[in-house]
C-alpha positions as CSV (number, residue, x, y, z in Angstrom):
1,X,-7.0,-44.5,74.5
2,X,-8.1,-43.1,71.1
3,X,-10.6,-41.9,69.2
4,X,-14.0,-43.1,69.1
5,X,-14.2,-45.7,65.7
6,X,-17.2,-43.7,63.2
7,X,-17.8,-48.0,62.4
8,X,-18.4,-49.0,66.1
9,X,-20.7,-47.5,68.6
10,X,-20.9,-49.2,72.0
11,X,-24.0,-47.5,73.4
12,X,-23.1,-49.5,76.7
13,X,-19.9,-47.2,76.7
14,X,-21.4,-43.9,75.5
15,X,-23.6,-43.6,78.4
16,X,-20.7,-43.9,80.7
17,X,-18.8,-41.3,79.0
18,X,-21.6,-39.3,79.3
19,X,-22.6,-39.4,82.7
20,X,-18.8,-39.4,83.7
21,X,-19.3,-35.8,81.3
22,X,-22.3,-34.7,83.4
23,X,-20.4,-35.8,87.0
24,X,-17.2,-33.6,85.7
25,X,-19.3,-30.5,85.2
26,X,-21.5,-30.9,88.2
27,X,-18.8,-31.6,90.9
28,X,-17.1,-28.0,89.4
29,X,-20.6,-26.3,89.8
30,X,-21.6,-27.4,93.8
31,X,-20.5,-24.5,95.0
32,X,-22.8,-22.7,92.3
33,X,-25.7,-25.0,93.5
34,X,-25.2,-24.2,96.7
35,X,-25.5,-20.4,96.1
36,X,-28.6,-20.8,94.3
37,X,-30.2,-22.8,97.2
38,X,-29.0,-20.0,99.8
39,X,-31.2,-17.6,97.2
40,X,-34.2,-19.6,97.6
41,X,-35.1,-18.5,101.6
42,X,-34.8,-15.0,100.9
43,X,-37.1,-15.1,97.8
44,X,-39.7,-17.5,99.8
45,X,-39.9,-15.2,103.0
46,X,-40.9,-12.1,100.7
47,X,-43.9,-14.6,99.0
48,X,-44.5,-16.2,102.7
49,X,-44.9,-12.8,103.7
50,X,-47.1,-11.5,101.0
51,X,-49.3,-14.2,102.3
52,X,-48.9,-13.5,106.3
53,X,-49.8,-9.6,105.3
54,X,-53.1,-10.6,103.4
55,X,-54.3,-12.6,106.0
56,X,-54.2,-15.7,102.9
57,X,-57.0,-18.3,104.4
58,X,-58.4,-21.4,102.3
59,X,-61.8,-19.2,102.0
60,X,-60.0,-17.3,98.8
61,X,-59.3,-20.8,97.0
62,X,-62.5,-20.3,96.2
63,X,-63.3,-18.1,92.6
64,X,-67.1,-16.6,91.4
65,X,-68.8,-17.9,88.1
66,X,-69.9,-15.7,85.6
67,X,-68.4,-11.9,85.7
68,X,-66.2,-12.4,88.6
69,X,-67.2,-9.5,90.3
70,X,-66.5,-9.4,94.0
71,X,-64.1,-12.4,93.8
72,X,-62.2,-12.0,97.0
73,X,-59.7,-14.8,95.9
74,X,-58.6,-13.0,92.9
75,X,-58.6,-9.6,95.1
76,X,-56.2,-11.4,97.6
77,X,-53.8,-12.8,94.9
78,X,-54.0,-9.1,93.1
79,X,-52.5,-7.5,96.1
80,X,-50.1,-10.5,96.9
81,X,-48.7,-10.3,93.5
82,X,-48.2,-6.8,94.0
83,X,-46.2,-7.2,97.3
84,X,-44.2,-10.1,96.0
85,X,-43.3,-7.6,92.5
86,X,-42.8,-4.5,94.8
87,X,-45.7,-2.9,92.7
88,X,-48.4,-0.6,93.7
89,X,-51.1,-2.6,91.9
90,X,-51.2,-5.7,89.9
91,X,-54.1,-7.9,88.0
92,X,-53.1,-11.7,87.7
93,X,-55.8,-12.7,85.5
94,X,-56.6,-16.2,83.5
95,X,-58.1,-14.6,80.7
96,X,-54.5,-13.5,79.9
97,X,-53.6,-16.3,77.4
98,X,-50.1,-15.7,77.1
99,X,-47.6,-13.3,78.2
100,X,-47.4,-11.4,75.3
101,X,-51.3,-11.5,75.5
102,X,-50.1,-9.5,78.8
103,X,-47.6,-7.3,77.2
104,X,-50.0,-6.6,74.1
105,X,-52.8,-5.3,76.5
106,X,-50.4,-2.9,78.8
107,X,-49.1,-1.6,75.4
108,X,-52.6,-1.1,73.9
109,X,-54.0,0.0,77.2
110,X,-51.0,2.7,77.9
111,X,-50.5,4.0,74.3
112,X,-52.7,6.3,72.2
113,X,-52.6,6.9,68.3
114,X,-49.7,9.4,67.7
115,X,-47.7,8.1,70.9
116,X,-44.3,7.0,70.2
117,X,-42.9,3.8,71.3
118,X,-39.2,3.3,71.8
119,X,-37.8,-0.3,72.1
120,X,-34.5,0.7,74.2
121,X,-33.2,-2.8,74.1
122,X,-33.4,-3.6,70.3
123,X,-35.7,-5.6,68.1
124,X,-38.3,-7.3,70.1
125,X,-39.4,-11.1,71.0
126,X,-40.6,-12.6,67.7
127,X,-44.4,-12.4,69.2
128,X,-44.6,-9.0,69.7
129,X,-43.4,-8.3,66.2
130,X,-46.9,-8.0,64.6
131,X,-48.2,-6.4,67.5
132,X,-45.9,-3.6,66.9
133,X,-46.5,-3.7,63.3
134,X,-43.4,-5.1,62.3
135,X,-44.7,-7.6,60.5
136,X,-48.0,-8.7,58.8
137,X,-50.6,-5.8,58.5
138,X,-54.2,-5.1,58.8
139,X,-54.7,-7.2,62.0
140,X,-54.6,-3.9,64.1
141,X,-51.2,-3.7,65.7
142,X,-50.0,-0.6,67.1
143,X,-49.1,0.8,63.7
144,X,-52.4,0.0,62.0
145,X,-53.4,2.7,65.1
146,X,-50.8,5.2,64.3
147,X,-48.6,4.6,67.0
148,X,-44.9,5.6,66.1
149,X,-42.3,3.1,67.1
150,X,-38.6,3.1,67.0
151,X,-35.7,1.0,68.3
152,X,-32.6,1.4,69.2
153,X,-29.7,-1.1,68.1
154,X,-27.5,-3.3,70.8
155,X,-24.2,-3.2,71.0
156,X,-21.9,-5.7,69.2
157,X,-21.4,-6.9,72.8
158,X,-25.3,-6.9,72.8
159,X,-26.0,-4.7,75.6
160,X,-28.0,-1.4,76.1
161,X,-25.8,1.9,74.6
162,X,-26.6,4.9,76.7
163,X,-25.5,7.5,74.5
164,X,-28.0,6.4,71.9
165,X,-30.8,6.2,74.5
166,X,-29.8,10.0,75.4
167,X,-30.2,11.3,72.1
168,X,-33.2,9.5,71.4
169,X,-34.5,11.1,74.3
170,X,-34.0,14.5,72.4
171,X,-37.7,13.9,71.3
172,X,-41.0,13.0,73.4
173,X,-41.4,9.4,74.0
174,X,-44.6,8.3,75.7
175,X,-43.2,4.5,76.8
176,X,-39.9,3.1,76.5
177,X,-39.9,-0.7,76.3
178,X,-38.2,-2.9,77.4
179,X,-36.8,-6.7,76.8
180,X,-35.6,-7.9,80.1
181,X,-34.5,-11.7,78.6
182,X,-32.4,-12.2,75.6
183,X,-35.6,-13.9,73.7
184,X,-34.3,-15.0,70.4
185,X,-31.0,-13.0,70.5
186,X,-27.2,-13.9,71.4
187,X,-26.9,-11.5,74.2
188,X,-26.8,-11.4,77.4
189,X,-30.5,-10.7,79.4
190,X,-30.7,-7.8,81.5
191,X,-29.9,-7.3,85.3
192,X,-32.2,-5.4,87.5
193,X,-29.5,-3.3,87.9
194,X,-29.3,-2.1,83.9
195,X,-33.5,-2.3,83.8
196,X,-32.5,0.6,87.2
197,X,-30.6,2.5,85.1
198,X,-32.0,2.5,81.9
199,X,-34.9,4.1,83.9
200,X,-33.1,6.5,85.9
201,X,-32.0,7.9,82.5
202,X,-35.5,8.4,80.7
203,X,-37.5,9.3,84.2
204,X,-34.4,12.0,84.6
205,X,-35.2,13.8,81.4
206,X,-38.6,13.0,80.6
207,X,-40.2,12.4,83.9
208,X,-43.7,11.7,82.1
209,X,-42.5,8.2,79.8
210,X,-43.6,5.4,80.9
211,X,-41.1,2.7,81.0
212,X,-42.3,-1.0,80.5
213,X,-40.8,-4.3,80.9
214,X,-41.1,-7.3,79.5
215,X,-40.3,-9.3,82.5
216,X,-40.9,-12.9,80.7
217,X,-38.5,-15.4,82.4
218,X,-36.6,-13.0,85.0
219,X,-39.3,-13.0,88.0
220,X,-37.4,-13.6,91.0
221,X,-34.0,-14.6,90.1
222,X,-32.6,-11.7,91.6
223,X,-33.6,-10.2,94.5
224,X,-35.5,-7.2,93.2
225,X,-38.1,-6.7,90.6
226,X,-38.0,-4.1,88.0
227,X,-40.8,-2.0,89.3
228,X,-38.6,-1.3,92.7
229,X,-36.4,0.0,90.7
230,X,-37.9,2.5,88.6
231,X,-39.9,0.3,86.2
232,X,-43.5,2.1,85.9
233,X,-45.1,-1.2,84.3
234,X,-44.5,-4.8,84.0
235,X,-46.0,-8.0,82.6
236,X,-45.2,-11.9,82.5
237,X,-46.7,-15.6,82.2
238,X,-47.6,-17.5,85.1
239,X,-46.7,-20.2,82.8
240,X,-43.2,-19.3,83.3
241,X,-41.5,-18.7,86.3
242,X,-44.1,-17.0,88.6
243,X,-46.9,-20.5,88.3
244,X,-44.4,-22.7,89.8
245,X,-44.3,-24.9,87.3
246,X,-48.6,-25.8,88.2
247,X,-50.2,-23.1,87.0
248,X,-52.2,-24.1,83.9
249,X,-52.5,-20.5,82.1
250,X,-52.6,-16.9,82.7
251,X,-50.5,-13.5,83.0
252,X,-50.2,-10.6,84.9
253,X,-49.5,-6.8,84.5
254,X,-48.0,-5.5,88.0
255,X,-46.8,-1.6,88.3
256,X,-48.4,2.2,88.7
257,X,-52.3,1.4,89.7
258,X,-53.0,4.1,86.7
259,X,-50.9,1.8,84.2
260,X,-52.4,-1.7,85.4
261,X,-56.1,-0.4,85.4
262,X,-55.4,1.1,81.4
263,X,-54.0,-2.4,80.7
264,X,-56.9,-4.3,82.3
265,X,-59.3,-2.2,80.2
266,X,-57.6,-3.7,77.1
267,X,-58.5,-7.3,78.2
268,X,-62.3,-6.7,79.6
269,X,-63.8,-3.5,78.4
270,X,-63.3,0.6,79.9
271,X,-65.3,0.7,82.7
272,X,-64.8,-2.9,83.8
273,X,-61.1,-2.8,84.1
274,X,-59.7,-5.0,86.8
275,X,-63.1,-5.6,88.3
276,X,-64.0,-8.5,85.9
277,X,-62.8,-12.1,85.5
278,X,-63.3,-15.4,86.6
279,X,-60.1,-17.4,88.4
280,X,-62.2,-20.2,87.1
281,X,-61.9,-22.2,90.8
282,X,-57.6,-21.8,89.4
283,X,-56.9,-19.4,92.9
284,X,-55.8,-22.2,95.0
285,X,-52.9,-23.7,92.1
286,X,-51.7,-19.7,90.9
287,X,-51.4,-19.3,95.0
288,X,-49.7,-22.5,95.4
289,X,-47.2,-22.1,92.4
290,X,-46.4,-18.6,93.4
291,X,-45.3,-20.6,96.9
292,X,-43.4,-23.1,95.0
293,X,-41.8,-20.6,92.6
294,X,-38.9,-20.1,94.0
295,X,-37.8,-23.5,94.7
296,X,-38.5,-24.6,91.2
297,X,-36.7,-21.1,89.8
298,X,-33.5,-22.0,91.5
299,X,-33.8,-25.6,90.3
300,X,-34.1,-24.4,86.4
301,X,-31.1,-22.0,87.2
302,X,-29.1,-24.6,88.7
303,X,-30.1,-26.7,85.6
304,X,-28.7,-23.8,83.1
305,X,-25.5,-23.8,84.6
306,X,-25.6,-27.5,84.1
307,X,-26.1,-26.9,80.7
308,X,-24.0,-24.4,80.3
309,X,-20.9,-26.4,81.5
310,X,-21.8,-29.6,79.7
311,X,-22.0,-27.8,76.6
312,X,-19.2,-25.3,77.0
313,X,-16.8,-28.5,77.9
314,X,-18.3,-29.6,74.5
315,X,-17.1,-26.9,72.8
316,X,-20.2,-25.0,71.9
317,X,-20.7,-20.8,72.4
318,X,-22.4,-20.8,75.3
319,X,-24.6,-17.3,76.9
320,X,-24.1,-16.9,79.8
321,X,-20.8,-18.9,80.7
322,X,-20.8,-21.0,83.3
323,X,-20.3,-19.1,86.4
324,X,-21.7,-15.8,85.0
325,X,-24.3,-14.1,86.8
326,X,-28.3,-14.9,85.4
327,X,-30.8,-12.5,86.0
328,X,-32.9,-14.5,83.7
329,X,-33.6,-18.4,83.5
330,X,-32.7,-19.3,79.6
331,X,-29.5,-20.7,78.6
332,X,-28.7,-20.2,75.0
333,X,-26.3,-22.4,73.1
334,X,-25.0,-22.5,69.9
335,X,-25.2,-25.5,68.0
336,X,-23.9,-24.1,64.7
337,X,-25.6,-26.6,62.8
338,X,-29.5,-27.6,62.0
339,X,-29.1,-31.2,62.3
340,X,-27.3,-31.3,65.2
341,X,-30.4,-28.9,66.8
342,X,-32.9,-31.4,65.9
343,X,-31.1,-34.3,67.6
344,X,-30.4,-32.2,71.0
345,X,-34.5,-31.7,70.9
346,X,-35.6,-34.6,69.9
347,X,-33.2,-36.6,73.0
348,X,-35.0,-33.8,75.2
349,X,-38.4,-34.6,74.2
350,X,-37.6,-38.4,74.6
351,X,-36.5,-37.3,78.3
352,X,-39.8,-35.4,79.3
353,X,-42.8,-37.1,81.4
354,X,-45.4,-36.2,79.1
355,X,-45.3,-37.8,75.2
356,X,-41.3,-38.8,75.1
357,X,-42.7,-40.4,72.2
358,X,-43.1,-37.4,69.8
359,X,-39.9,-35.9,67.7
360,X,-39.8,-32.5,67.3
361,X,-39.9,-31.6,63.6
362,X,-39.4,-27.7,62.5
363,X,-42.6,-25.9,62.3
364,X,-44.3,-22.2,61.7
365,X,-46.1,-20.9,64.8
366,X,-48.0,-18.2,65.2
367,X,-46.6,-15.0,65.7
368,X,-43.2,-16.0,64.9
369,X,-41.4,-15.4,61.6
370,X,-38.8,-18.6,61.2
371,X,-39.3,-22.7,61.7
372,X,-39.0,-23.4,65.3
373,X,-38.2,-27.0,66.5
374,X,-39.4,-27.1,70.1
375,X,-39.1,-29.6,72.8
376,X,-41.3,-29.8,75.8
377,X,-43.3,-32.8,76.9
378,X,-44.2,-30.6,79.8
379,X,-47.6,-31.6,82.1
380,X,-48.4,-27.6,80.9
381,X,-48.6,-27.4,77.3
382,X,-45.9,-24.4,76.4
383,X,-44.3,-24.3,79.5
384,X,-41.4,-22.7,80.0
385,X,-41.2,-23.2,83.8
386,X,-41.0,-26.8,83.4
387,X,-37.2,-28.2,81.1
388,X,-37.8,-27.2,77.6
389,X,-35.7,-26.1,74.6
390,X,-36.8,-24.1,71.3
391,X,-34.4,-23.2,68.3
392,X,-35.3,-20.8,65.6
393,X,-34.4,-22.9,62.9
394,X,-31.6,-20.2,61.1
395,X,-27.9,-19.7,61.5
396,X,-26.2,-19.5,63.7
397,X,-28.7,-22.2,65.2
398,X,-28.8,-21.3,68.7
399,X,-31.2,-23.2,70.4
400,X,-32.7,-21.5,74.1
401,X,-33.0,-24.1,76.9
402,X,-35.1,-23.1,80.1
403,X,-37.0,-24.3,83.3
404,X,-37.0,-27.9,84.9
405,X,-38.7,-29.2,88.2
406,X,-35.0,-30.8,89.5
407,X,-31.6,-30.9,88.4
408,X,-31.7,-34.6,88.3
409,X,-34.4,-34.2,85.4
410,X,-32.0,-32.1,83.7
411,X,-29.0,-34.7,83.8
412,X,-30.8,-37.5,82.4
413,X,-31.8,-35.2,79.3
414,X,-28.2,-34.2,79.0
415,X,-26.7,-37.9,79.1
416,X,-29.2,-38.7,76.2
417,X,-28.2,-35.8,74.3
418,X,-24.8,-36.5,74.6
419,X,-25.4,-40.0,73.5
420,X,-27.6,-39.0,70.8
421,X,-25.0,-36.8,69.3
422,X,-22.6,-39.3,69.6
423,X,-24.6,-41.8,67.9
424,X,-25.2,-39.5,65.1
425,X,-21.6,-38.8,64.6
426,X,-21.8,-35.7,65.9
427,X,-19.3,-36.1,68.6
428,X,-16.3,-38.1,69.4
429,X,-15.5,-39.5,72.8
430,X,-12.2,-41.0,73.8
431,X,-12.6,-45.2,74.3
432,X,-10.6,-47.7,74.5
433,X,-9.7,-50.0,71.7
């Protein structure tokens, strides 16, 4: 055995080394799989409850036209979203477009000029950069409305510091936010646990702040949510892990009844508040993904530790390792190199159901402040529930994988990868001469 020859690629061979690859890492992980599959029951009883306790009947697939007022469908998935969150009241609402559509309207809805926003868990998503008023100006984000905002810095490790947090609580805060996934960031995502704690500490010495999370990609990985323990607000995408991977659009905002009715004033108008909005005959599909959900979450974690391993084996930095505990779905790897990002994406987009045909190319977005090369041939446009991968296109070129329907989805897109890389020189693999 030796080297493989730069001159000679036997594609024929590749694909065997690669799935041979795959077969190594996911013998190692079974007893990984099988842990995530033993998650799923308890997760699907609270949601089957939900249901049982609401008396869910096929009369509330039905949704109003016009206003929306007196929709009992979307009354029904309100309060079931709120039991399956542990939250006193929540609005899951189409007219949310995004989730940081969701997180912008809880922060507008909450906050009032003067008010002081703390970030406890560093710099924010790229999206919510110009709502804060981080970037770009005059398009009236928080600071345009004299809100005060400050952050507080990670540690190298990149993890919460709770001696900065206590002297920043030296002064009145009215909301402390925060980031429960890594977003764009080589650190690790928070655990219910931390969110518990980072809580406990600001409720403990100022009772009155409210703290909000930004609970993108971590609903129902573990078996709490951050409102049970301590959050006071929260907001997500049912485009990610909460819509099942059917859901075509929409958010929520889940927490203190007080909180959610401020934030759904921000989307309709004072006075209308959660009353408004049309499910636009979409109650049947957010019901049914919220059933699905946890079945398709443990697939996409199972599918991250895939990942993880492959490319760990590889020798890439991966976050988290493989075997690590996830309280989030994304698994970040660093690629180290932007060539070598664009053919990973582009052997992922060739291994989706929907236009395989396309190559990724790096290109501005809105509300983020680098390139991105994206891939996701998903049957929802931007989901992150179904396999996907996006890369900020800057070192140290980490590229954020999440989601997938099935495992088996996942391995294909890996072998192709693999090969892919191979092809472009990228890797070696042993062969025989």
């Amino acid at each position: 055995m030796q080297k493989f020859n730069p001159d000679v690629v036997d594609e024929q061979l590749v694909q065997l080394w690669a799935k041979e690859q795959i077969s190594l890492v996911s013998e190692r992980l079974q007893w990984i799989a099988e842990q995530r599959t033993e998650t799923v029951r308890h997760r699907l009883e609270k949601v089957l409850k939900a249901f049982a306790q609401e008396h869910l009947g096929t009369q509330h697939f039905a949704s109003v036209t016009g206003y929306g007022h007196g929709d009992e469908g979307r009354k029904v998935i309100d309060r079931v979203f709120a039991r399956v969150l542990g939250a006193e009241k929540a609005a899951v609402r189409m007219q949310f477009v995004s989730g940081t559509h969701a997180i912008t309207a809880a922060l507008f809805g909450v906050l009032r000029p003067g008010d002081k926003l703390l970030s406890v868990t560093g710099k924010p998503y790229d999206t919510l950069q110009e709502v804060i008023g981080l970037r770009g100006s005059g398009q009236g984000s928080l600071a345009d409305f004299g809100i005060c905002y400050e952050e507080l810095p990670l540690s190298p490790e990149g993890g919460w510091q709770f001696e900065q947090l206590e002297r920043a609580l030296d002064t009145p805060i009215r909301m402390a936010f925060i980031q429960r996934s890594c977003g764009y960031a080589w650190r690790p995502s928070l655990t219910i646990e931390q969110i518990g704690e980072i809580c406990d500490s600001i409720h403990r010495r100022q009772p009155q702040t409210v703290c909000f999370v930004d609970n993108c990609y971590g609903e129902l990985v573990e078996d709490q949510e951050p409102v049970e323990v301590g959050a006071d607000l929260i907001a997500g995408s049912l485009i990610k892990n909460l819509g099942g991977t059917i859901v075509p659009t929409g958010g929520y905002v889940a927490g203190r009844a007080d909180l959610v009715e401020k934030a759904c004033c921000r989307l309709t108008a004072p006075g209308i508040g959660a009353a408004g909005g049309t499910g636009f005959d979409l109650h049947r599909l957010v019901l049914q993904g919220l059933f699905l959900a946890p079945q398709m979450i443990a697939e996409a974690l199972i599918g991250a530790d895939l990942v993880a391993g492959v490319f760990a084996e590889l020798g890439f930095a991966v976050k988290p390792s493989l075997g690590n505990y996830r309280s989030d779905i994304i698994q970040a790897v660093q690629l180290g190199d932007p060539d070598i990002v664009k053919v990973v994406c582009k052997a992922f987009q060739n291994s989706s159901p929907v236009a395989h045909y396309l190559e990724p190319v790096p290109s501005s977005m809105p509300g983020y402040s680098n390139p991105l090369v994206m891939a996701g041939g998903t049957f929802i446009d931007g989901s992150t529930s179904e396999f996907s991968a996006d890369a900020p296109l800057k070192p140290p070129y980490n590229i954020y994988i999440q989601g997938g329907t099935h495992r088996t989805h996942i391995k294909i897109a890996l072998e192709r990868a693999l090969v892919e890389l191979v092809k472009a020189r990228f890797l070696d693999f042993p062969q025989t001469v």
